[in-house]
C-alpha positions in Angstrom: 0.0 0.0 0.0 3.1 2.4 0.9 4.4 1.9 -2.8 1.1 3.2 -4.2 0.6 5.8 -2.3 4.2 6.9 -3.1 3.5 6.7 -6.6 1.0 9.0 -6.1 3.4 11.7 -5.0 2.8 11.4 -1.1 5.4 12.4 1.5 5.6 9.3 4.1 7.3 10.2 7.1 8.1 7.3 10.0 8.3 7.6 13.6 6.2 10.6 15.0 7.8 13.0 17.7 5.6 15.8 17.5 4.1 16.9 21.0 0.1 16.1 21.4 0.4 12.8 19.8 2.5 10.6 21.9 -0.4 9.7 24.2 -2.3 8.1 21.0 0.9 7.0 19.1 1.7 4.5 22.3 -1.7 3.4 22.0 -1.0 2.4 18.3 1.3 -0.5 18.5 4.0 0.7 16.1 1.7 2.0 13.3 3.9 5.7 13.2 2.7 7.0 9.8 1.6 10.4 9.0 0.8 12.1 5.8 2.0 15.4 4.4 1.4 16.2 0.8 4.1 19.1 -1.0 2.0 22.3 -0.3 2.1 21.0 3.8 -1.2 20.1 4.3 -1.0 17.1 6.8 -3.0 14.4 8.6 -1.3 13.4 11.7 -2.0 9.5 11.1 -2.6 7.4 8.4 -3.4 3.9 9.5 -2.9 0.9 6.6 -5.4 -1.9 7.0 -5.0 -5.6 6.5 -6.7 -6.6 2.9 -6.8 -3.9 1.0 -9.1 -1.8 2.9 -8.6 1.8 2.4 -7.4 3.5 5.3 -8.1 5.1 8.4 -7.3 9.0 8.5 -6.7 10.5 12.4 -6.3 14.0 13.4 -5.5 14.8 16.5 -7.3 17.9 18.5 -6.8 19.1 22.4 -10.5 20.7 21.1 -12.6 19.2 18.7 -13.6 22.5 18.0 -10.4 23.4 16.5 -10.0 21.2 13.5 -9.6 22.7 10.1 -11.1 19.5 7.7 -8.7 21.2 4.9 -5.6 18.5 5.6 -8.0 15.7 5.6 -10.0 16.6 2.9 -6.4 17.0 0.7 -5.5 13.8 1.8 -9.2 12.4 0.6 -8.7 14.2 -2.4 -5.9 11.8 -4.0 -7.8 8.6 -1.7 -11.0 9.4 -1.6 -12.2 6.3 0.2 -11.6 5.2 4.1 -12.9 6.2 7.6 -12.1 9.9 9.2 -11.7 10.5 12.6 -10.8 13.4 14.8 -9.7 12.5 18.7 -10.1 14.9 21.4 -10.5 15.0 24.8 -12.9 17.1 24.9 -15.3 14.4 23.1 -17.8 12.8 25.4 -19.8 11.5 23.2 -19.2 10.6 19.5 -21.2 12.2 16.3 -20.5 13.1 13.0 -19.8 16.0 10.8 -19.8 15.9 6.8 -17.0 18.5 5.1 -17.8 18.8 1.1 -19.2 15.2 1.2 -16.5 13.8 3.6 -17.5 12.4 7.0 -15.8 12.9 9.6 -16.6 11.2 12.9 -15.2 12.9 16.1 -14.3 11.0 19.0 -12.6 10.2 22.2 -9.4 8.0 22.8 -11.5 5.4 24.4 -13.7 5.3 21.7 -11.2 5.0 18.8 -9.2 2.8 20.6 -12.2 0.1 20.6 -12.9 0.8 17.4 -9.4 0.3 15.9 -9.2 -2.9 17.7 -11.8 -4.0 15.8 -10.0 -3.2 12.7 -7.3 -5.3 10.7 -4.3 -2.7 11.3 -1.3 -3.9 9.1 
C-alpha cells in the first residue's frame, strides 16, 4: 500500500515526535505513519489496513472544535475512500460532521481505541 501511495506523490514520514500525539501514538502498536502532501497540508496518522481496505485518517485535537477539515480533505482528495476520525479529549460523546461530502466522525481516545481494535491494522 506504501508503494502506491508513493507513486502517487505522497510524502511518508516514519516515527512521530511531535508533542500532542505521543499519548495516541503509544496506544497504536507501532503504526507511526503520518501524511503530508508538498504544499504542507498534513493528517497526523494514516493507519494501513490488512486486505486492502482503504485507510483510516486521524487527526489529533486538544478541542474538537479546533479542527480545520482542509488536511483531511487533501489527503481524501488523492484517496478518496476510508474512515475519518478526529480525537479529542474534549469528546464525550461521538457524532459526525460531513465537510464537502466527507465524514468525519469525532471521538474520544476510548472510543477509537475500541474501534481500531476491531479493525485489521497492518
Amino acid at each position: 500500500m506504501q508503494r502506491a501511495w508513493r507513486a502517487r506523490s505522497v510524502v511518508w514520514l516514519a516515527g512521530v515526535r511531535r508533542a500532542g500525539k505521543t499519548c495516541l501514538c503509544q496506544s497504536l502498536d507501532d503504526i507511526e505513519y503520518f501524511w503530508r502532501n508538498k504544499r504542507g497540508a498534513e493528517v497526523d496518522f494514516v493507519l494501513p489496513l490488512r486486505g486492502g481496505h482503504e485507510p483510516i485518517a486521524l487527526e489529533c485535537k486538544w478541542q474538537a472544535a479546533s479542527f480545520d477539515p482542509s488536511a483531511l480533505l487533501a489527503f481524501r482528495r488523492g484517496y478518496p475512500r476510508g474512515e475519518n476520525y478526529v480525537v479529542a479529549p474534549d469528546v464525550e460523546r461521538a457524532y459526525t460532521r460531513t465537510y464537502t461530502g466527507t465524514r468525519v466522525r469525532f471521538v474520544s481516545l476510548d472510543h477509537l481505541t475500541t474501534r481500531l481494535t476491531r479493525a485489521a491494522l497492518a
